[in-house]
N, C-alpha and C positions, 0 to 999 in steps of 0.2 A: 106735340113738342117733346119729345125724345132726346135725355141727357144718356150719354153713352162713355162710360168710365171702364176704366180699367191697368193694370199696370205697365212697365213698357212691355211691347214683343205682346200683347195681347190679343193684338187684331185692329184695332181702332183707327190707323191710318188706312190699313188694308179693305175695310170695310167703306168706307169714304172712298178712296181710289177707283174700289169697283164699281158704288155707284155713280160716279164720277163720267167711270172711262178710262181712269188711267190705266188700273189693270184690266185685264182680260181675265176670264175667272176659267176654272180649268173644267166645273161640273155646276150642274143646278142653274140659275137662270136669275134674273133682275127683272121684276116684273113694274112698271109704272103704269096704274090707273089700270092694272091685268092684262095689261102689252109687255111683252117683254124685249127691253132694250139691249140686250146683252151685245148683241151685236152691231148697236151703233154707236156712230166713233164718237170723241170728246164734244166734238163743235156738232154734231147733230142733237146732244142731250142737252148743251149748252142753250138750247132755247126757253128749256124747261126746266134746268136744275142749278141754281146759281149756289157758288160757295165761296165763303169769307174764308181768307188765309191767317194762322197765327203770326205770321209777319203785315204788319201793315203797309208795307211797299207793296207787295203783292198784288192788291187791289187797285190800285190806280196807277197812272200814267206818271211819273215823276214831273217831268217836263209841259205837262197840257194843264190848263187852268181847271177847277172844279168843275164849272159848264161845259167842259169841254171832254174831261172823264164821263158825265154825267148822258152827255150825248153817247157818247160810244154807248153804254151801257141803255138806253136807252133804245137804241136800233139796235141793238143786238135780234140777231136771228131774221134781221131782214135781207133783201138783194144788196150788192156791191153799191149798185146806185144810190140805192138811199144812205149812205154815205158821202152828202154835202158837205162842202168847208161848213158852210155857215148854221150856223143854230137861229131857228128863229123864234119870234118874239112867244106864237103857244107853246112852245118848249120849254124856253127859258123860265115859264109859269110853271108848267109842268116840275120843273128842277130847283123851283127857289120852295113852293110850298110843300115837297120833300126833305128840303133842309130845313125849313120852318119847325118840320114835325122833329127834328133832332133838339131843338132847343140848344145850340151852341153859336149861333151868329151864324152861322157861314152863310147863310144867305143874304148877306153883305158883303160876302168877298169872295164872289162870283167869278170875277177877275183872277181869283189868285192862284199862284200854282198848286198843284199838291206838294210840291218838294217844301212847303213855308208853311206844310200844318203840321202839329203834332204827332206823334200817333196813335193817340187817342180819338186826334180831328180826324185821321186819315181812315181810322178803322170805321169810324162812324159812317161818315163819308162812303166807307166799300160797303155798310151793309144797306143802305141807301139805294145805293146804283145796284145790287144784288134783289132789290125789292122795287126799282122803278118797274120793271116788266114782272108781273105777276110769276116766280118759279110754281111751277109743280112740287118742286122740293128742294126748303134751303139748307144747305150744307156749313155747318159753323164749327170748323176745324181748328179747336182750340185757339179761338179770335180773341180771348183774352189773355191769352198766357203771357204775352211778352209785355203787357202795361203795366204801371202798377198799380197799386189794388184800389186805389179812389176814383182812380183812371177806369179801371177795369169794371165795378159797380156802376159807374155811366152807361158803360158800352153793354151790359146785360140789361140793365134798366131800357136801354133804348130797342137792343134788340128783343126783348119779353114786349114789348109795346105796338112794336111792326110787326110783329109774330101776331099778335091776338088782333090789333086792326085789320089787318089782309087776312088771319083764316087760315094760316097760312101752315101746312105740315115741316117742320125741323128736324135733323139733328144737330145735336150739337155735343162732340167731343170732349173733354173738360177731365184732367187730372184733377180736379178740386171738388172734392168730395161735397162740402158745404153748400157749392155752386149745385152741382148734380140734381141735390136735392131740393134746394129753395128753387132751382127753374123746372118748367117742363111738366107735363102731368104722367110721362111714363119715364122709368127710369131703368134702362141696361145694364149690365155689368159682363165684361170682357175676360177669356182669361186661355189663353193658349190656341186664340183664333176660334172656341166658344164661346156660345151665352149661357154665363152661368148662372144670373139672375136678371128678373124681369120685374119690375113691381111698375104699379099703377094708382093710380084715383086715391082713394081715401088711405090705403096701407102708404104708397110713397107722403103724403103731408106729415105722417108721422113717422117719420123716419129721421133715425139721428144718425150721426158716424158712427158712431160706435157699434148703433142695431148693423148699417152696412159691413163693416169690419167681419162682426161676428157672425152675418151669414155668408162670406165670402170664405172664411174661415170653415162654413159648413159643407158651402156647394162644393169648392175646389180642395179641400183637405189638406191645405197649406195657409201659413200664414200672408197676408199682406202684406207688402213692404210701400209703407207710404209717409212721406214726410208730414 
């Protein structure tokens, strides 16, 4: 679980896009499980590599009820056909004790649309449907930035939770330094499309902001500009 910081123009979205798909990379390779994907497109990685958007619209369907996001997500990476109207009754298990595991009700309001939750409920909610089909690797592109911070402590609590039940390898993007380091056992740091630092295991638990500050200040021979 890999927290990956750094200031803007750093690299961090560019980095996520490539793994993604969106970009196309000009040299070197994207290797998953030592296959390199480089050359397949969004919706062929899309099997294997789900990612939560800093907008929580992004993730789900406005207009379709949560069982009904849940499905799509769900069949993802299957034939056209197995896209039925209907959701049925081992599914619908499948998708309630998913939302059970979020600890916020909504598996009581199965029925409801996305557009009438939160979005804090919605974000939840995307990383859910991002973890109903097991990813190769999940993608968390500063999925907390736009809540706020009580809000936001929910949705890492829950995703540090589905992260260590599934096993599951991360990154996760995050301008908050604090965050960087309470989640994740590896910790990145960004800084002109390098890495300019890497820490792990017992050095990142004791790591404070200030210790980061002041070896960004060593690696890159400029100051940080961080709020």
């Amino acid at each position: 679980f890999i927290s990956v910081i750094g200031g803007n123009g750093a690299g961090k979205s560019t980095l996520m896009n490539s793994i993604a798909g969106v970009l196309s990379i000009d040299e070197g390779d994207i290797l998953l499980e030592g296959q390199s994907i480089k050359k397949a497109s969004v919706d062929e990685r899309s099997k294997d590599i789900s990612r939560v958007f800093q907008d929580p619209r992004m993730g789900t369907a406005t207009n379709l009820s949560i069982e009904e996001n849940m499905a799509i997500a769900y069949r993802r990476g299957k034939k056209r056909s197995f896209f039925k109207k209907s959701i049925t009754e081992s599914e619908r298990q499948v998708f309630k004790e998913a939302l059970v595991d979020l600890g916020l009700g909504l598996e009581n309001r199965m029925k409801t649309d996305a557009n009438f939750l939160s979005g804090g409920q919605r974000q939840a909610l995307t990383l859910a449907m991002a973890t109903l089909v097991r990813p190769k690797i999940l993608l968390l592109d500063e999925h907390t930035a736009a809540l706020d911070p009580k809000t936001a402590a929910k949705v890492l609590e829950i995703s540090d939770r589905i992260i260590a039940e599934n096993n599951l390898t991360a990154l996760m993007v995050t301008h908050n330094m604090k965050d960087a380091i309470a989640h994740g056992n590896r910790l990145i740091m960004m800084n002109n499309g390098q890495i300019i630092l890497d820490i792990r295991g017992e050095e990142k638990k004791k790591l404070t902001v200030d210790d980061l500050l002041r070896q960004f200040s060593v690696a890159s021979g400029s100051e940080f500009s961080s709020d």
